[in-house]
MMTF fields as JSON, N, C-alpha, C and O atoms, coordinates in Angstrom:
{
  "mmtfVersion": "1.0.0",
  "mmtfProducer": "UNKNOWN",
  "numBonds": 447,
  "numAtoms": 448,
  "numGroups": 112,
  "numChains": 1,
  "numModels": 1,
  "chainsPerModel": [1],
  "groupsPerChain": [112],
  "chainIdList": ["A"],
  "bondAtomList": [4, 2, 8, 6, 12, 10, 16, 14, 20, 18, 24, 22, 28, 26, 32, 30, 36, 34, 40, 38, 44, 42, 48, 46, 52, 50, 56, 54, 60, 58, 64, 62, 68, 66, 72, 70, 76, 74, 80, 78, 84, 82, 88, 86, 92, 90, 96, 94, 100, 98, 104, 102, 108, 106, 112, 110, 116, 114, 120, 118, 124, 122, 128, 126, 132, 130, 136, 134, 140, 138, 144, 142, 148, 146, 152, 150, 156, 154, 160, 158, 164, 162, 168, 166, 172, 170, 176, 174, 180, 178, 184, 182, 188, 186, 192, 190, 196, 194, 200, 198, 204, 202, 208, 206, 212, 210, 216, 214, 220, 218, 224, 222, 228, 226, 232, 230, 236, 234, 240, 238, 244, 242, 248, 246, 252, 250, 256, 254, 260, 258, 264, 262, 268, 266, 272, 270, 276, 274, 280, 278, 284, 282, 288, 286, 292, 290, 296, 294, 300, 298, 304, 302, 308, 306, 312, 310, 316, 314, 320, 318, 324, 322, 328, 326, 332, 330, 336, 334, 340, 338, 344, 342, 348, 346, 352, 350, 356, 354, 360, 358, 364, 362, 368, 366, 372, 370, 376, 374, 380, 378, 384, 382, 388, 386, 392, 390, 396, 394, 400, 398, 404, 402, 408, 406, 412, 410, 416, 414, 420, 418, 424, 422, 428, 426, 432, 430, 436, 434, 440, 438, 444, 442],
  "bondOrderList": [1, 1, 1, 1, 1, 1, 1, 1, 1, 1, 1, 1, 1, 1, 1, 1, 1, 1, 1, 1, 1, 1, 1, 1, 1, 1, 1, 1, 1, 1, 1, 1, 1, 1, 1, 1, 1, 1, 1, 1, 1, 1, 1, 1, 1, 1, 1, 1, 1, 1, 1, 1, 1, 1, 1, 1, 1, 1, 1, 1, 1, 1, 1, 1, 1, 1, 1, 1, 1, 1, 1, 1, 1, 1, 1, 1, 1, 1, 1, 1, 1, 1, 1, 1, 1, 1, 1, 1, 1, 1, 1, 1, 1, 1, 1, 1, 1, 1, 1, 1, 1, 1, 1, 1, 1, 1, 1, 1, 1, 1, 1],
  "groupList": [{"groupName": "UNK", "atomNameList": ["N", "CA", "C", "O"], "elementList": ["N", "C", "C", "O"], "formalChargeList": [0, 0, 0, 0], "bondAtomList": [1, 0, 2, 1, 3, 2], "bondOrderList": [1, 1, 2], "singleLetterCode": "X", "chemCompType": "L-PEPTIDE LINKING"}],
  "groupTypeList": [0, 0, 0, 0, 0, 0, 0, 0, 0, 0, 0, 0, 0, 0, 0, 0, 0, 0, 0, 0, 0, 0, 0, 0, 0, 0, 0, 0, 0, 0, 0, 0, 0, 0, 0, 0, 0, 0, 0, 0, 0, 0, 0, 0, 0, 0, 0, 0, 0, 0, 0, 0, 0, 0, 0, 0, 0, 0, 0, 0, 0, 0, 0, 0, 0, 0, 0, 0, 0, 0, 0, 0, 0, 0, 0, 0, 0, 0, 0, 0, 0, 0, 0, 0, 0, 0, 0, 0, 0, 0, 0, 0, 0, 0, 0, 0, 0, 0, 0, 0, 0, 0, 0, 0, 0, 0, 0, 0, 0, 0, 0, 0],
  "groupIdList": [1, 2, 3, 4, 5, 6, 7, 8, 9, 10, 11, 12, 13, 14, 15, 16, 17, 18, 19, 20, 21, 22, 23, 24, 25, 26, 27, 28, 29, 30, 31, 32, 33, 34, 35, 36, 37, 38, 39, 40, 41, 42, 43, 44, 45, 46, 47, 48, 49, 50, 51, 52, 53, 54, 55, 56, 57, 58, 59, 60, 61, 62, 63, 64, 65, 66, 67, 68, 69, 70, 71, 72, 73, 74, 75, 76, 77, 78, 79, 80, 81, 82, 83, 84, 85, 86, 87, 88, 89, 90, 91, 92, 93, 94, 95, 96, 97, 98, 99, 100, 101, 102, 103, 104, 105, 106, 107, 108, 109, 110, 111, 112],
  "secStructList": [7, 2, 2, 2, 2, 2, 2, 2, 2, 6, 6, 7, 2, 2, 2, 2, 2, 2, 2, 2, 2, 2, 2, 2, 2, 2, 2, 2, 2, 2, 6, 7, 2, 2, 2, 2, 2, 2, 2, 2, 2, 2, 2, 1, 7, 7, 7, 7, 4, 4, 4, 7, 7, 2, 2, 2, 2, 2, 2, 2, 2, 2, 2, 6, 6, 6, 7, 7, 1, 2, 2, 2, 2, 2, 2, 6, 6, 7, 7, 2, 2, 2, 2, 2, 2, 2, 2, 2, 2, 2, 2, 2, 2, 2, 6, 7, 1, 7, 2, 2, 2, 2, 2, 2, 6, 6, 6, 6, 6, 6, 7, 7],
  "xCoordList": [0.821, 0.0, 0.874, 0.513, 1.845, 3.143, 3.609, 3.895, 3.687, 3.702, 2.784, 3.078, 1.648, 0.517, 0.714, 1.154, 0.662, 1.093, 1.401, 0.912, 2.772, 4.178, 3.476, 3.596, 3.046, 2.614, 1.693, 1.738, 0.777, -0.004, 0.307, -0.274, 1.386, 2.176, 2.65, 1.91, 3.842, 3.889, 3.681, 4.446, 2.346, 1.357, 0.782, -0.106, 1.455, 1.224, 0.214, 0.321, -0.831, -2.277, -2.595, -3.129, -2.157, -2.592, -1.493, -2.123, -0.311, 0.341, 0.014, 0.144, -0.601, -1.003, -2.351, -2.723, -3.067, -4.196, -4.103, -4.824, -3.08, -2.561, -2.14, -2.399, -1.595, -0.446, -2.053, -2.474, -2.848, -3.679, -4.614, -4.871, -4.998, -6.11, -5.743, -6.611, -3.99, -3.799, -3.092, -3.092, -2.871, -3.096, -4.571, -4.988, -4.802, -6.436, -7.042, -7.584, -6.654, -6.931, -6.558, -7.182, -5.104, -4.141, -4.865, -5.353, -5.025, -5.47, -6.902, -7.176, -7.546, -9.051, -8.807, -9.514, -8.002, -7.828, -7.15, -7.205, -6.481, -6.07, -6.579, -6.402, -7.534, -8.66, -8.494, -9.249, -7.383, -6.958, -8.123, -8.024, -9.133, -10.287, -9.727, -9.884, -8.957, -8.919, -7.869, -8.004, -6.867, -5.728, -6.991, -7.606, -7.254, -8.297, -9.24, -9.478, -9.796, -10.418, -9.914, -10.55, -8.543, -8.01, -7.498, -7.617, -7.025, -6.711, -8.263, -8.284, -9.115, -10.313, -10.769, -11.16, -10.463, -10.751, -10.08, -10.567, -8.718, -7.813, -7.83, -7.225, -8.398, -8.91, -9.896, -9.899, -10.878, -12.247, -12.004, -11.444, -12.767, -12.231, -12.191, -13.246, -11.288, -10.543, -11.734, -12.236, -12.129, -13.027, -12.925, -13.923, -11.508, -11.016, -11.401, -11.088, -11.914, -12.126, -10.575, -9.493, -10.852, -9.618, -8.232, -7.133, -8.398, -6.965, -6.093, -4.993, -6.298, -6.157, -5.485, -5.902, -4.583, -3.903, -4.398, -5.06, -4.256, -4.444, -3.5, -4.179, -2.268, -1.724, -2.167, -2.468, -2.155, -2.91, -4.004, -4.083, -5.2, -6.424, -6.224, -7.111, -4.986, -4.359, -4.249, -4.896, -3.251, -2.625, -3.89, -3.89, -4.897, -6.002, -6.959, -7.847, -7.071, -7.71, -7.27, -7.942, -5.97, -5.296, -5.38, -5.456, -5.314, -5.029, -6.501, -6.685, -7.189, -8.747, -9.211, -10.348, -8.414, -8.814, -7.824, -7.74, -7.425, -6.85, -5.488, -4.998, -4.516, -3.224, -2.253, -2.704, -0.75, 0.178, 0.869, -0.158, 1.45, 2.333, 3.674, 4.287, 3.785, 5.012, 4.391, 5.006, 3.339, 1.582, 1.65, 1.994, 1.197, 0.877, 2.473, 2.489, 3.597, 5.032, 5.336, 6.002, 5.115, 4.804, 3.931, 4.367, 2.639, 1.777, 1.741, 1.28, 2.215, 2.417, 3.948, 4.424, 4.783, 6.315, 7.225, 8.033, 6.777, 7.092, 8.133, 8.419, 8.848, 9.483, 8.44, 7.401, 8.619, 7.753, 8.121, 7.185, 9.179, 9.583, 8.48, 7.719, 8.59, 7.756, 5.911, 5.095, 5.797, 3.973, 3.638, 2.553, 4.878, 4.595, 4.475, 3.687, 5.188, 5.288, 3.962, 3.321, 3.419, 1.56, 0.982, 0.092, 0.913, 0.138, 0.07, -0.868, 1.424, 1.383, 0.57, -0.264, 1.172, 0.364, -1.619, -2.708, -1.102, -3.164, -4.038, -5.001, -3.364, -3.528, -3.683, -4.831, -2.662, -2.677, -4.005, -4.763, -3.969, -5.34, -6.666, -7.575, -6.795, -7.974, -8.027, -9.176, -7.392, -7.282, -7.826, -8.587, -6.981, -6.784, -5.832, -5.092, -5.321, -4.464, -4.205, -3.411, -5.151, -5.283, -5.359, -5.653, -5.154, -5.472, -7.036, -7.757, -7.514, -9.023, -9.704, -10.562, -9.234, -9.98, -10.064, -11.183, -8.921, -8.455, -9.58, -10.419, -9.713, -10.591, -11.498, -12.191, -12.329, -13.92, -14.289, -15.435, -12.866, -13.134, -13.215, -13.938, -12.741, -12.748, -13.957, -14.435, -14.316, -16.014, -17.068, -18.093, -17.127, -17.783, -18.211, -19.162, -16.496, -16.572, -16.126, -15.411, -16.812, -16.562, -15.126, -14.852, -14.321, -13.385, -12.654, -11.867, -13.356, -13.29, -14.431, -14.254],
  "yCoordList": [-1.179, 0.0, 1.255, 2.2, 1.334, 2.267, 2.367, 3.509, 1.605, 1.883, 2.611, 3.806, 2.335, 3.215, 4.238, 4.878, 5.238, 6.133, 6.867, 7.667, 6.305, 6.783, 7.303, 8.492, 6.68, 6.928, 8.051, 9.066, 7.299, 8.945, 9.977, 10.829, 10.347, 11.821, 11.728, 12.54, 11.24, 11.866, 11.965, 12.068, 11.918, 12.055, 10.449, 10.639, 9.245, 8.423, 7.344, 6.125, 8.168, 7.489, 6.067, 5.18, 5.996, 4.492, 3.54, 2.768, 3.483, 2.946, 2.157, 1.046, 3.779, 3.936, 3.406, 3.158, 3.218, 2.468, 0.932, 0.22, 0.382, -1.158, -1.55, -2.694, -0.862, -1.326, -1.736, -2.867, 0.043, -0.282, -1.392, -2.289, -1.489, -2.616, -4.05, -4.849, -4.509, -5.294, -5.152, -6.27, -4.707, -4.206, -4.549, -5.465, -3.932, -4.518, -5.95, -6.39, -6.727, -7.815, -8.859, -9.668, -8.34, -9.566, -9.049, -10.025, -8.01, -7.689, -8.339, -8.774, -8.175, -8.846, -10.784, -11.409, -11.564, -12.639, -12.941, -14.142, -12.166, -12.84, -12.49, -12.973, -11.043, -11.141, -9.883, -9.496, -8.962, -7.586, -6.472, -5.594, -6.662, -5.905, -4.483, -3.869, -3.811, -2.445, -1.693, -0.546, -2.593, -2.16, -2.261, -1.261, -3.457, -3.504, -2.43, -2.132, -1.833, -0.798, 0.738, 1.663, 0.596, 1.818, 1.577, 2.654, 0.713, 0.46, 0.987, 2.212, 0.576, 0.734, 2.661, 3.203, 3.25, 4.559, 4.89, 5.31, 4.921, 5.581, 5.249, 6.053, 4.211, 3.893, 4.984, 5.411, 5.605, 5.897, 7.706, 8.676, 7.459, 9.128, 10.406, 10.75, 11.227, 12.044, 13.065, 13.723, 13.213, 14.761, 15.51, 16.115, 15.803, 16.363, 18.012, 18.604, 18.712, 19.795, 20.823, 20.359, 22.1, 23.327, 22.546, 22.729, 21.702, 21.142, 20.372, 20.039, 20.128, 18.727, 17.674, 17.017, 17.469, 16.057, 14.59, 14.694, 13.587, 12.574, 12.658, 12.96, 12.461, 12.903, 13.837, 13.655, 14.766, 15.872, 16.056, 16.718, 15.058, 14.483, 13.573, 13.447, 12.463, 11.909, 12.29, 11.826, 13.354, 14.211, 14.719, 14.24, 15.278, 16.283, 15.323, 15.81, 14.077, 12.772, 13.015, 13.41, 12.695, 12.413, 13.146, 12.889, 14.523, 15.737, 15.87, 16.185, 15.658, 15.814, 14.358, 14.219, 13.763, 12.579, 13.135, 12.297, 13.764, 14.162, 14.114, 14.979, 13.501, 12.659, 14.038, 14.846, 14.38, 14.55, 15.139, 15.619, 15.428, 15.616, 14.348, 13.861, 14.111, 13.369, 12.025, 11.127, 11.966, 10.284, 10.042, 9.043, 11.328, 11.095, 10.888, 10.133, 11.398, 10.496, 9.622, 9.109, 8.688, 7.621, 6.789, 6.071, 7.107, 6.504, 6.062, 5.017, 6.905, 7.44, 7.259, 7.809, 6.534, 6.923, 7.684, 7.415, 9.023, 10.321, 10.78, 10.211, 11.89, 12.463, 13.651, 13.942, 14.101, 15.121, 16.754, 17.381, 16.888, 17.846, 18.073, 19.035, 16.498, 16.226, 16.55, 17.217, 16.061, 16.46, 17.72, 18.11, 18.879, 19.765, 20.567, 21.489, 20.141, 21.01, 20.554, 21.32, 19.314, 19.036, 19.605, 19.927, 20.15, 21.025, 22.401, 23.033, 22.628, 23.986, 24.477, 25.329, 23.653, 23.086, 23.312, 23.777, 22.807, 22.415, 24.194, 24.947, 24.083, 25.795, 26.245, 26.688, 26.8, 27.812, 27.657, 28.539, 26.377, 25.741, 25.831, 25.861, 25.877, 25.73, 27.517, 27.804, 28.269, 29.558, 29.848, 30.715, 28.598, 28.609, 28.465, 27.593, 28.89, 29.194, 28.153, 28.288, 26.929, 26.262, 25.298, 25.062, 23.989, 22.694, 22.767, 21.976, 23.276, 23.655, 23.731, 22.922, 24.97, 25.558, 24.185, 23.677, 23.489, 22.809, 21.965, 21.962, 20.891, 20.069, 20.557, 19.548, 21.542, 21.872, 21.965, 21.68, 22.642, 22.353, 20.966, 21.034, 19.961, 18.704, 17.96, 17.024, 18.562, 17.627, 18.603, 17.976, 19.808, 20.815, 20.742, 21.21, 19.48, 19.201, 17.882, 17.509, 16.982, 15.253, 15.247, 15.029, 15.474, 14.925, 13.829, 12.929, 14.356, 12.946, 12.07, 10.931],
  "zCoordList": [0.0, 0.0, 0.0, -0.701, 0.631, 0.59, -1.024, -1.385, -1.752, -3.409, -3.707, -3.695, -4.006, -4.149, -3.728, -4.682, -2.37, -1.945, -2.736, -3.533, -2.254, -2.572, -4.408, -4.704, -5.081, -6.308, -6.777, -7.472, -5.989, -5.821, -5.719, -6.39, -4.813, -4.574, -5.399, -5.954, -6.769, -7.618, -8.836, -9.795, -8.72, -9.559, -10.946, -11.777, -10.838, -11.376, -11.312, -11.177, -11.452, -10.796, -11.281, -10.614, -12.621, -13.278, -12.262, -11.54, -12.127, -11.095, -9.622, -9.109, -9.241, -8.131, -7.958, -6.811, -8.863, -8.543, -8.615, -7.916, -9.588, -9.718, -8.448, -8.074, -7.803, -6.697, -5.596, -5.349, -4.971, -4.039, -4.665, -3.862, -5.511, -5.998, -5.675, -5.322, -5.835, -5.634, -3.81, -3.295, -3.425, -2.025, -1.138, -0.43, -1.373, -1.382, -1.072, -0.058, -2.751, -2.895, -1.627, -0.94, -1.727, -0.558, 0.915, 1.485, 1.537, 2.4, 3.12, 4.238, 2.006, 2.077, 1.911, 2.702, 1.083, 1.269, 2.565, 2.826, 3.521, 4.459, 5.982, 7.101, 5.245, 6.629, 7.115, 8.007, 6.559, 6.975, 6.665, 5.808, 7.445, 7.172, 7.07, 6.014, 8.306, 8.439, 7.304, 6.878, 6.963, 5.571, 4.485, 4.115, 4.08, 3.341, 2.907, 1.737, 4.07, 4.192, 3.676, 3.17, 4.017, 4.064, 2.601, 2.016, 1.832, 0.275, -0.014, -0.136, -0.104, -0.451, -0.807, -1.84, 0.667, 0.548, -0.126, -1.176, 0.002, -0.874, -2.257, -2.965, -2.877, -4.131, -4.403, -5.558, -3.405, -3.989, -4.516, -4.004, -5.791, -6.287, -5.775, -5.242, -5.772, -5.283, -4.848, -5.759, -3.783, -3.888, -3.135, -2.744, -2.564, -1.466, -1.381, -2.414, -0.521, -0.87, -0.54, -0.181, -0.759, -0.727, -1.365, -0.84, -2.494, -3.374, -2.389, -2.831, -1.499, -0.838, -1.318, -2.272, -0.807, -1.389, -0.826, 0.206, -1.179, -0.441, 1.055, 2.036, 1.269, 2.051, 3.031, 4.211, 2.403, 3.297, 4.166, 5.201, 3.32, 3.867, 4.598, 5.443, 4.682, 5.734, 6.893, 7.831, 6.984, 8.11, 8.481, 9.616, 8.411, 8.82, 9.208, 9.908, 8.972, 9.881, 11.269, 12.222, 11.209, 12.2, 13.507, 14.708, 12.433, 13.246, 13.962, 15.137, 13.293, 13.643, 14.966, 15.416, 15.213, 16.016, 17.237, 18.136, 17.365, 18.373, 18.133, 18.859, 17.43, 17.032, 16.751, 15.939, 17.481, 17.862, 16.944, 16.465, 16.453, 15.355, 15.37, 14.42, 16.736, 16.941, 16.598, 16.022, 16.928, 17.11, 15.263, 14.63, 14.801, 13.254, 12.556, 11.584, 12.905, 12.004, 12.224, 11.326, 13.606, 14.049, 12.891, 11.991, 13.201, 12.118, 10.506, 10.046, 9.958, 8.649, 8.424, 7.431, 9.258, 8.902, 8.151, 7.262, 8.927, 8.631, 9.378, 10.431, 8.92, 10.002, 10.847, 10.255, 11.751, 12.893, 11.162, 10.666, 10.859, 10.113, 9.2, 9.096, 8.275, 7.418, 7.85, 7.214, 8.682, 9.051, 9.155, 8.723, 9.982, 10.202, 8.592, 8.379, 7.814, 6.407, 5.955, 5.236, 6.306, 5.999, 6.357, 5.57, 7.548, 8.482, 7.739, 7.254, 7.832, 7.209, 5.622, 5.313, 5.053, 3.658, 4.065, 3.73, 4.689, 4.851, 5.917, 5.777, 6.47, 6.852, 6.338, 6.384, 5.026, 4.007, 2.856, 2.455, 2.549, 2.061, 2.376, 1.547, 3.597, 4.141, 4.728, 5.062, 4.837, 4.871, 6.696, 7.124, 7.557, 8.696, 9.632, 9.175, 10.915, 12.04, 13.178, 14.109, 12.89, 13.953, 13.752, 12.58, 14.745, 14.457, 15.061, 14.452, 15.769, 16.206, 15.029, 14.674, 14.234, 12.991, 12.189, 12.115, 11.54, 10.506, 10.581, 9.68, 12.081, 12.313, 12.458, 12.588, 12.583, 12.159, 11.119, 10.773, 9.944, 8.892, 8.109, 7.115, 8.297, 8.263, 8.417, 7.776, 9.364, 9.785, 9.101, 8.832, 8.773, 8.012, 6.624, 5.997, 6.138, 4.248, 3.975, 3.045, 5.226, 5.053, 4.533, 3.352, 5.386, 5.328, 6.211, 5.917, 7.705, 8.228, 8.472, 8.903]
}
């Protein structure tokens, strides 16, 4: 599922959909409901609002569940550097100051 990703960000969607589809597949044959699941969303078409990346809509889950900056590079095997440049990214996007703001906006435009 990390292929896929990884694909998605730069920009090679036909790729990136081979990899999660078959991601997916193996996941669901061996019972991995919640990967499964998560191949699944990330398969489903893009309708992220304020130009949103997948990634980005990642991080702003996270951020929106309560999750750390230090919790979400953990998660996502990121560096803390790396999330914060998401954060920032997604601020400027969403034309907000806060992780308060970010996550109201989140639940405001189904994003989480």
């Amino acid at each position: 599922m990390l292929t896929g990703r990884a694909l998605a960000e730069v920009g090679d969607t036909e790729s990136s959909r081979r990899e999660l589809e078959a991601a997916r597949t193996v996941f669901r044959q061996i019972g991995a409901v919640p990967a499964a699941d998560e191949a699944e969303a990330l398969l489903a078409p893009a309708s992220l609002p304020a130009g949103l990346t997948a990634r980005e809509a990642e991080v702003l889950r996270l951020v929106a569940s309560g999750r750390s900056n230090a919790q979400i590079a953990t998660d996502l095997v990121l560096s803390e550097k790396t999330v914060a440049r998401h954060l920032s990214n997604i601020f400027t996007k969403l034309d907000v100051r806060s992780r308060t703001a970010a996550t109201a906006f989140a639940y405001e435009h189904g994003v989480v």
